[in-house]
N, C-alpha and C positions, 0 to 999 in steps of 0.2 A: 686220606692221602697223607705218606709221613712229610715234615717239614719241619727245619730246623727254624727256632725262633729265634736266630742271632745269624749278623750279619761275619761272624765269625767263625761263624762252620756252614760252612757252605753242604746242601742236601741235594742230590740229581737222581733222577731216576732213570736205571738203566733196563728195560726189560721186568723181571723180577731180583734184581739187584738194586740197594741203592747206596749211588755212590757218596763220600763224608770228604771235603776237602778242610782241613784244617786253615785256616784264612786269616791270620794276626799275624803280618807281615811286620818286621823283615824277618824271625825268627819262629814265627806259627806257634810261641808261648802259648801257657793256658793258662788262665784266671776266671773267674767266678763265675764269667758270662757264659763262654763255650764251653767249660766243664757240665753247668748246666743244659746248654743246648745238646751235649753228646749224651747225657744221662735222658733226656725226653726224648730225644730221636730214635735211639735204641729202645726205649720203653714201647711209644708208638710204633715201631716196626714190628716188636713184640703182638702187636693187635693187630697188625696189617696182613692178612693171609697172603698177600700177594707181595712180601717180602720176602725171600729165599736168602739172602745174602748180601753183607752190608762189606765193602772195601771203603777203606779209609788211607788217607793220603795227605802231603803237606802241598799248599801253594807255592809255586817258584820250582826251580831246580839245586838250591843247597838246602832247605829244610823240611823235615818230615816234620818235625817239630823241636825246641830245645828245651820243652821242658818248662817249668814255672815261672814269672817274671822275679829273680831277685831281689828286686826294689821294694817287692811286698815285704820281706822279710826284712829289713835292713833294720827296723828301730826297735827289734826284738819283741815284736802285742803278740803273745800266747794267744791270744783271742784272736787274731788274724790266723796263725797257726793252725788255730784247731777248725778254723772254718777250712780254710785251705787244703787241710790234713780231710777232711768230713768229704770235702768237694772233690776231689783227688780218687778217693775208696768208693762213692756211692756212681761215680760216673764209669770208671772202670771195672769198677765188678758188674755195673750192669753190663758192659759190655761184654765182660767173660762169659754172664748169664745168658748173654743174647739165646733165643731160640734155635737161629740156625746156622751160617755158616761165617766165621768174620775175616776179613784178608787183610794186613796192614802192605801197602806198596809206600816201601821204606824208599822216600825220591832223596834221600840227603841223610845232613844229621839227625840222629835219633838220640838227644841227650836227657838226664834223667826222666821225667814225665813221658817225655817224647818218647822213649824207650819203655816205659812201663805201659803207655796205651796200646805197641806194637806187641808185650809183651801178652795183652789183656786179648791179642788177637787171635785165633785160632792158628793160622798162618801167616808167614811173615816173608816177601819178599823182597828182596833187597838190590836197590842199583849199585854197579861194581865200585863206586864211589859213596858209598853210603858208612860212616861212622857212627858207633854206637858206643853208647857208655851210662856209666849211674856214677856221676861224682861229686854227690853233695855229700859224703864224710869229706873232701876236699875244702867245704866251705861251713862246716861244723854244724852237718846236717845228714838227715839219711832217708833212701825212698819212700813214700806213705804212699804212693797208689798201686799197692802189690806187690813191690821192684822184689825187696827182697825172697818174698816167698816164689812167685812166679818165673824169678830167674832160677835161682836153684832147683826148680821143678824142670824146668825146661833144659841146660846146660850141665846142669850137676851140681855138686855141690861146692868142689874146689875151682870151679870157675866162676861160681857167683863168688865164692871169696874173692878171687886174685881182683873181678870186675868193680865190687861192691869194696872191699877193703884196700886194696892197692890203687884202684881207682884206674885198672888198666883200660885202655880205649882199643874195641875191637873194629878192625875194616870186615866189608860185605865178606870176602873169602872166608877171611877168619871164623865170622860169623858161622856161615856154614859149617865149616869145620868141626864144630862147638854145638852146633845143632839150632843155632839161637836165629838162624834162618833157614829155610827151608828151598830156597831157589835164589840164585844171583843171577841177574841181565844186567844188562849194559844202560848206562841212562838215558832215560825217558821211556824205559821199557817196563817199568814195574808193573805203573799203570795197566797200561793192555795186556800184559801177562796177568796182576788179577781179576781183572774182570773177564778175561777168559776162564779164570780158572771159576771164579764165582759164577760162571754163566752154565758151565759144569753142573754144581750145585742144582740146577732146575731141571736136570736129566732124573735126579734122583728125587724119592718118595721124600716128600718134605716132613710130616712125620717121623720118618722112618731115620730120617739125619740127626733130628733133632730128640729122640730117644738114644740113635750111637753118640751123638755128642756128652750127651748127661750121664753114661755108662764109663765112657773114658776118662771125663773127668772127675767121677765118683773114685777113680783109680788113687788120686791125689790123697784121698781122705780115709780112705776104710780099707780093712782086710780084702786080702782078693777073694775068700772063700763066701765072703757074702756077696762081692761083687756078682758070682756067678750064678746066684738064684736070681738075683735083680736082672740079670741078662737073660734070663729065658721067662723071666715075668713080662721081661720087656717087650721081648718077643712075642708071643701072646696076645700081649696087649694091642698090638698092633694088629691084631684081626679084628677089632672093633674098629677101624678105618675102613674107609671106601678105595682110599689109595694103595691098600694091601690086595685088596680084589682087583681091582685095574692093571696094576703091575703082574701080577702074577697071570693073568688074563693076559695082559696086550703080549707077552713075553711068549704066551703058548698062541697066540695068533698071529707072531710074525709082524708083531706092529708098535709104532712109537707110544707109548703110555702118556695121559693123559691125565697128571695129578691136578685135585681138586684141593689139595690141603688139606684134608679133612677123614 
């Protein structure tokens, strides 16, 4: 059973979804304890066959997250830094690594950090009141958990400048517009908009998602011309599952599929 071990990221199971409430009130900051708890819970989930999809979220209705507690940094220990910096990259790459489907329900502000975990997210929904930003070159500093690389990927590249260099702060619409979200509701609706949409996710061959996932974001790093052997390797690959026979079975009998994971 996954469980987070900090009373600071709250873990709920939803079905084959589990739900991640980020919980360091007033502002759902990260520090040492819940970056840990988010890097063991997505690990665990990783083991858990009967996790399909993990949504993450902020406690309260103004914060998704803001990001690092400043105060860590104030008396300038490079050795606080670089744990921080270590803590930062190994919780959110796990999370980009997750196996299979990840949703951020953006309930507020999403400032540095807070913006790089939604970023670390597959999807990213946003309530119409929800601001985002990366503005620690404003405090003579700059993103370490992906920001830079993951927004440029997602947005382009002259938006991660204007976001990351000029320090511009974008709302939900905008967001959209930009790409840098994927759906805008109205507040309090992120929530049940992703876990409906994570609940999605469980119609589909869990396998089979988590092969398209590692195909797409191979996209990030390599030639397309090799991408496209890896994509029918992939394919392939996927007739040594039992959940390739059942789908393609329940599909020609008229009937709901019944994935085993496996």
């Amino acid at each position: 059973m996954t469980q987070s071990p900090s009373g600071l990221l709250l873990s709920e199971r939803r079905g084959h979804s589990l739900l991640l409430t980020i919980n360091n009130p007033p502002a759902n900051t990260w520090n040492k304890e819940n970056l840990g708890a988010l890097k063991s819970v997505v690990e665990q989930s990783n083991q858990d066959r009967e996790v399909y999809a993990i949504v993450i979220t902020g406690q309260g209705e103004k914060f998704f997250s803001a990001g690092a507690d400043l105060n860590l940094f104030a008396d300038g220990d490079k050795g606080v830094a670089r744990e921080m910096a270590e803590g930062f990259g190994a919780a959110f790459e796990t999370l980009a690594n997750f196996r299979g489907v990840s949703i951020a329900a953006v309930n507020g502000y999403a400032m540095g950090g807070g913006l790089e975990c939604a970023l670390a997210c597959d999807i990213r929904i946003c309530e119409a009141h929800a601001q985002m930003a990366l503005p620690e070159a404003s405090v003579g500093l700059l993103p370490c958990g992906g920001g830079t690389q993951n927004l440029a990927w997602t947005v382009g590249e002259g938006w991660a400048k204007r976001i990351v260099l000029c320090g511009e702060r974008v709302d939900a619409n905008r967001a959209k517009e930009i790409g840098l979200a994927e759906e805008v509701v109205e507040k309090g609706e992120a929530l049940p908009r992703a876990l409906s949409l994570a609940e999605r996710v469980g119609r589909q061959s869990p396998p089979a998602v988590s092969a398209c996932k590692g195909l797409i974001q191979q996209a990030r790093s390599g030639p397309i011309n090799s991408a496209y052997s890896a994509e029918r390797d992939a394919f392939v690959g996927l007739f040594d599952t039992l959940d390739q026979k059942e789908g393609v079975n329940a599909f020609l009998e008229k009937r709901q599929p019944q994935w085993i994971n496996g």
